[in-house]
N, C-alpha and C positions, 0 to 999 in steps of 0.2 A: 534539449530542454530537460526532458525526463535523467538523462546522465547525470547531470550538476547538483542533485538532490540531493539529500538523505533518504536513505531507505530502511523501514523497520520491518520487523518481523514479528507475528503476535507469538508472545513469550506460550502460550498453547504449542508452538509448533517446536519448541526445543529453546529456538533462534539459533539454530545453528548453524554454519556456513552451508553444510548437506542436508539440512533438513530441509522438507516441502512445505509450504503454505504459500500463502500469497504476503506482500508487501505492500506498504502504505506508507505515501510521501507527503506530509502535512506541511503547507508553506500557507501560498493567498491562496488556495484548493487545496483539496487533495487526490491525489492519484493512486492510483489501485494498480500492480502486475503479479504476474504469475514469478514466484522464486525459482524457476525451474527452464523459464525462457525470458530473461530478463532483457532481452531484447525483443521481445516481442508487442502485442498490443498493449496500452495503458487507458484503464478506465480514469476520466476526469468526474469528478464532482464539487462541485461550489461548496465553499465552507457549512453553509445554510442546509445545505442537503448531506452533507457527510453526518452534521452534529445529527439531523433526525433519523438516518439511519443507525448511529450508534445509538442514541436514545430509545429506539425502535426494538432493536436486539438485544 
């Protein structure tokens, strides 16, 4: 699921291939992972709840 994405990187963190942050995959949700274990766990959030957390922050 998570592999067939796009994956970004917030332009804060360089975006660069070695650079650390986390990543955010915006489709019908959006998903949250670590750039450093990209196979690892992936946070989901509903559209609804992504837009007021960035509204939030």
């Amino acid at each position: 699921m998570s592999q067939d994405r796009t994956w970004r990187k917030s332009s804060y963190s360089g975006g660069t291939e070695d650079s650390s942050c986390v990543e955010v995959s915006l489709a019908h949700d959006a998903l949250v992972r670590d750039s450093k274990n990209q196979a690892g766990e992936v946070l989901a959030f509903s559209t609804s709840a992504w837009r007021t957390f960035i509204a939030t922050v």
